[in-house]
C-alpha positions, 0 to 999 in steps of 0.5 A: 838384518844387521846395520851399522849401529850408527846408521839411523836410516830406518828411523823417524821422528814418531810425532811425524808418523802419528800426529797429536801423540803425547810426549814424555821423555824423561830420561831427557829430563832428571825425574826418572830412576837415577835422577839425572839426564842419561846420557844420548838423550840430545832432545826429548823426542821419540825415534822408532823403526819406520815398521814400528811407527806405521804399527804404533799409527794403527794403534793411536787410531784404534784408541783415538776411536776409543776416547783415547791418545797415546802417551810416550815416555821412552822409544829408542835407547841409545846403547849409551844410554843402557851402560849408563844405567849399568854403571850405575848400578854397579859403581853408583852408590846414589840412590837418591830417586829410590823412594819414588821408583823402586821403595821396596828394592834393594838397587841391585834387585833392579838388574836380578829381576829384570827390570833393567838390562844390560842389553835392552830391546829398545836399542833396537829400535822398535820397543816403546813404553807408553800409556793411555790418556783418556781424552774426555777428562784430559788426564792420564789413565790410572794404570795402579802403578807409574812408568818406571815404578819397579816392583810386582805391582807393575806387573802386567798380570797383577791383580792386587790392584783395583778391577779397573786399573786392571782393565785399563792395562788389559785395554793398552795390551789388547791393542797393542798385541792387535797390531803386532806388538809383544809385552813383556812379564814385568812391565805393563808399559813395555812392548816391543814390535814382533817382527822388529826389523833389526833383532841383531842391532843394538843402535848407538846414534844419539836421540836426537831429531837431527841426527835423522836429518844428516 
């Protein structure tokens, strides 16, 4: 189904579908890969596909059973927000944020080998990057790499990290993919909603809880 890429009617604010979820957004904030606040990110709040949120509360429920809570640090994408990423990479020559999220990549490796795209998923709407915390010591899971840390180690199938950390990932994608979401080969945060609504729509409107309420 395509819609306009301005009509937000099939979204919701995510903490309305799945109370007590924890937030992160840090493209809102300056400490994510380029270093500055990306552009449509209005608050940091995470917006979802209805179908997306309703799949994601099964999620949290499972895992809450489990001893655990969800940690979001990125839903939907304003397509903005990808060109920002874009021109960045071709016409930016900072790479101030380098050491903290892809030491071991040249910048233009960033978009060669798949980590960012000129055309993401998340701009569809049903594609969310997320963690576990684990709510008996109140801290986040140890994954062996942080969101956004692009290089082989953040790999899903990645075993030069420790038989716990391993599993820890394996926990996150089992649940995920029980409840209808897909991960992707290079990021162990990344899933996306099999039967996401809007495959053919790219959504421009800004994150912004309300830009719902108009």
């Amino acid at each position: 189904m395509r819609k306009d890429p301005m009509d937000s009617s099939g979204f919701v604010l995510l903490s309305d579908y799945v109370p007590g979820i924890l937030q992160e957004i840090r493209y809102f904030s300056t400490y994510n890969f380029i270093g500055d606040r990306i552009d449509g990110y209005e608050e940091p709040c995470a917006l979802l596909t209805k179908e997306a949120a309703r799949a994601l509360k099964s999620v949290s429920n499972q895992l809450n059973v489990q001893g655990y809570r969800l940690k979001v640090f990125d839903a939907y994408r304003p397509a903005n927000a990808v060109q920002h990423f874009v021109l960045w990479g071709i016409e930016d020559t900072d790479i101030r944020m380098k050491y903290c999220f892809y030491p071991d990549l040249m910048k233009q490796e960033l978009f060669s080998k798949g980590y960012i795209a000129s055309r993401s998923s998340h701009s569809r709407g049903s594609t969310i990057d997320l963690t576990l915390l684990d709510m008996a010591s109140g801290k986040e899971v140890d994954m062996g790499s942080p969101f956004d840390f692009f290089g082989e180690v953040s790999h899903p199938d990645c075993r030069t990290i420790t038989e716990e950390q391993f599993e820890n990932r394996m926990l996150l994608q089992k649940v995920m993919l029980r409840h209808g979401f897909e991960p992707i080969d290079c990021e162990w945060w990344h899933f996306t909603l099999g039967d996401e609504p809007y495959p053919d729509t790219y959504f421009e409107f800004p994150v912004s809880s309300q830009y719902l309420k108009r």
